[in-house]
N, C-alpha and C positions, 0 to 999 in steps of 0.2 A: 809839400815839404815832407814827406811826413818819411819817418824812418820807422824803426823797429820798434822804439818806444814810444808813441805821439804824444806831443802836446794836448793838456785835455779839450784844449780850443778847440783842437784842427779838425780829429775825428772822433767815430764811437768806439767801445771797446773791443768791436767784431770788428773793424775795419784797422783794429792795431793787431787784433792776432793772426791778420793776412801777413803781415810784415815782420816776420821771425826770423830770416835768414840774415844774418850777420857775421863776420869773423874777427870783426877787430869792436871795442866798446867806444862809445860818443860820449860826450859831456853833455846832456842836453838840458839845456837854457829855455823857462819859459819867464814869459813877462820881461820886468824890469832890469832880471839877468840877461835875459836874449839882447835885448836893446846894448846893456853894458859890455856884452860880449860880440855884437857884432860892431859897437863901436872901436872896441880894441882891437880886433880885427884891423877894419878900415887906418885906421891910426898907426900902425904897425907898418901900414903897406904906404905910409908916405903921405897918407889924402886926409881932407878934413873932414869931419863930422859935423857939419852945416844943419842949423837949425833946420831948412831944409830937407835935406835929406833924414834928419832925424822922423821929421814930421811924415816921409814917404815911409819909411823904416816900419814907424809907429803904426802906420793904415796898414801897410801890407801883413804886417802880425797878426793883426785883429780880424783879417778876413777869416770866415769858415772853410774856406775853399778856393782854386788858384782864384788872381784876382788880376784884370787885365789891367797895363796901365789907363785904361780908361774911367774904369771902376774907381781907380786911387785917385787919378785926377779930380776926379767928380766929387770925391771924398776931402779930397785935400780943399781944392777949392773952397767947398761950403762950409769950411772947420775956419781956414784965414779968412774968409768973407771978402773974396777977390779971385778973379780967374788966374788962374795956375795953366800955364799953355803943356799941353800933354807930350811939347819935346822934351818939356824941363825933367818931367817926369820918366818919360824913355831912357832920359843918358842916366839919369840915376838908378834904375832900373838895370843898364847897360853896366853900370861901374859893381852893383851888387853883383851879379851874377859872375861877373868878373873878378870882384874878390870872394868868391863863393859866400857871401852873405843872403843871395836867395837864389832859388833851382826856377827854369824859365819849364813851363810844360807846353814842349814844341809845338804839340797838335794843338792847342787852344790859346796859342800864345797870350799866357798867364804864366803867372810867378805866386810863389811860395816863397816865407821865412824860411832859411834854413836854421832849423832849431841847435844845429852845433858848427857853426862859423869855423872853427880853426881845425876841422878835418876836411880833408880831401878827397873825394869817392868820384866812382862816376855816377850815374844817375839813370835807376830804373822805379820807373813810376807807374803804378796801377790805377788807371783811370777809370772812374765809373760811369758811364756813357748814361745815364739815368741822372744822378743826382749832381755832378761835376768834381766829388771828392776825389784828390787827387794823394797816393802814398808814396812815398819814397821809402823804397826796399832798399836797404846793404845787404849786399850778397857777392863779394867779392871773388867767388868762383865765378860766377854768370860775366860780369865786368871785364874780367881774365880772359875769359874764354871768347868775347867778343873783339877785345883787342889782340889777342894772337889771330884771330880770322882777318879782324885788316890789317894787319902786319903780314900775313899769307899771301895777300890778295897786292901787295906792294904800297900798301894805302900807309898811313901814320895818323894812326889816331890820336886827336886831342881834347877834346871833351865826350866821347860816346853819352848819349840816351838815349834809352831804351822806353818805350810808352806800350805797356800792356792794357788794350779797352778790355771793357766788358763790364761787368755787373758787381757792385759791392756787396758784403753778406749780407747788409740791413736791404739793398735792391732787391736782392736775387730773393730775400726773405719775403719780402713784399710781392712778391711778382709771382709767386707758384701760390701762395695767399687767395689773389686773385684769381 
């Protein structure tokens, strides 16, 4: 999830000040706002707010870092003390990311909260191939300019992501350390 401002959950400080390019500002919702606001979200758009999906909502916040729907399953499960089958967990998975309530990170198919529900962006993510933190940059020139190339190309772009690897500041810190 993580955008220009992060949640203090998500990451550290040096892994927020990679994520500065923005042009337009977020609302960003932590905790029992995020919840309240990606309820209103979902609610707005026609669908229910199912204890359920509250409960998936709920695990996928609290991760440190993307979280497969295996991971929530496993989590969900052991919290209601009854197996939870991990399709139930996919279509809900499936309906967040579809009303931009969480950003899916294609290479590790894992999901993130998205900390501001009611904006629209597309999605470039710096991934840290070391520790698994995953950021989500706004940077609406880069966005731009990927969708004019497939619009070039005769393509029609509808969700562009972008997944930049390599090394976080606290990694890359760690690693010349060594």
């Amino acid at each position: 999830m993580r955008a220009a401002t992060l949640p203090e959950s998500i990451g550290t400080p040096n892994l927020a000040a990679m994520a500065t390019a923005t042009k337009h500002a977020h609302a960003h919702h932590h905790g029992a706002a995020l919840a309240e606001a990606a309820q209103a979200e979902l609610e707005a758009r026609g669908e229910q707010w199912t204890q359920l999906r509250a409960a998936v909502f709920d695990i996928l916040n609290h991760f440190e870092k993307p979280a497969s729907a295996y991971d929530i399953t496993e989590q969900l499960s052991a919290a209601q003390g009854r197996r939870i089958a991990a399709n139930s967990v996919y279509r809900i998975l499936d309906l967040f990311v579809g009303s931009n309530l969480a950003q899916r990170i294609e290479s590790a198919n894992a999901y993130i909260a998205n900390p501001h529900p009611g904006c629209r962006h597309d999605c470039i993510f710096l991934v840290c191939d070391q520790c698994g933190q995953a950021i989500h940059v706004d940077d609406d020139a880069v966005a731009a300019k990927v969708r004019e190339a497939a619009e070039r190309a005769g393509f029609a772009p509808e969700r562009p992501v972008i997944e930049v690897h390599g090394l976080c500041t606290d990694c890359a810190a760690k690693s010349t350390v060594s």
